[in-house]
C-alpha positions in Angstrom: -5.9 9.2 -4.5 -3.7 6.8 -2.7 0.0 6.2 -3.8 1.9 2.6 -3.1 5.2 2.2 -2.4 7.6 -1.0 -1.7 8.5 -0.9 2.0 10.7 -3.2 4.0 8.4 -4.0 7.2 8.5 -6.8 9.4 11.4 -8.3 7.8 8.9 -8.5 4.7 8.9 -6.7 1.3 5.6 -4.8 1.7 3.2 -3.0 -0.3 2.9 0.4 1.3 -0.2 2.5 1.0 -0.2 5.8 1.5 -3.2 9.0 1.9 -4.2 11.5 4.2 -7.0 10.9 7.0 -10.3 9.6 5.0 -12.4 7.0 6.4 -13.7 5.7 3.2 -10.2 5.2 2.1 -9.6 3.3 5.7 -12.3 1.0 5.2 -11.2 0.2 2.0 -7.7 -0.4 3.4 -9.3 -2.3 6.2 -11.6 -4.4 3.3 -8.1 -5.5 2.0 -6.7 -7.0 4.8 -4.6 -3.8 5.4 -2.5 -3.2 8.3 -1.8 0.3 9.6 2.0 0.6 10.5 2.8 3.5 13.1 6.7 3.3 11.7 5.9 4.1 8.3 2.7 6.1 8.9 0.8 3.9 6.3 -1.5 0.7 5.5 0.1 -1.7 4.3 0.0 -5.3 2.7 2.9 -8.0 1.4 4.2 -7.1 -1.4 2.7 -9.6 -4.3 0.8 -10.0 -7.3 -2.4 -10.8 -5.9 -2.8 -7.9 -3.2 -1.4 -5.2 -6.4 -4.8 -6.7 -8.3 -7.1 -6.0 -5.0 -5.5 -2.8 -4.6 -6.5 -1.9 -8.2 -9.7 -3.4 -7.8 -10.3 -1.3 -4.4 -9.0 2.0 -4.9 -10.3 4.3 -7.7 -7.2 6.4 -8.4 -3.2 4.7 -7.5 -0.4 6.6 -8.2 2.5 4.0 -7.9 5.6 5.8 -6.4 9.3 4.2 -7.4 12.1 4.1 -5.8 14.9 4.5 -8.1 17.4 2.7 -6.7 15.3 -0.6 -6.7 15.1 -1.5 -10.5 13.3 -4.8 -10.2 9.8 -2.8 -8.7 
């Protein structure tokens, strides 16, 4: 399973993806046009309509993590 997050990265809303060390989930990420941040320890893509829909498409099981404070997500 892989959980997304909104992320501020490079000055960028960001889609953050997160899951422990599994190469099939990494080429998956990489299929995306994922980027692997070493600050936030995750892949990641911007944060828009059309990346969410790939993400869906890619990854079998998303659990989409909220931040609270951030209503609009």
């Amino acid at each position: 399973m892989v959980q997304l997050r909104k992320i501020v990265h490079r000055e960028n809303f960001q889609i953050g993806i997160y899951f422990g060390f599994d190469e099939d989930l990494k080429t998956k990420a990489r299929s995306i046009g994922a980027q692997w941040s070493q600050t936030y320890k995750c892949w990641y893509v911007l944060y828009n309509k059309e990346n969410y829909k790939q993400i869906l498409r890619t990854f079998d099981e998303v659990e989409i993590i909220r931040n609270e404070n951030d209503e609009r997500q």
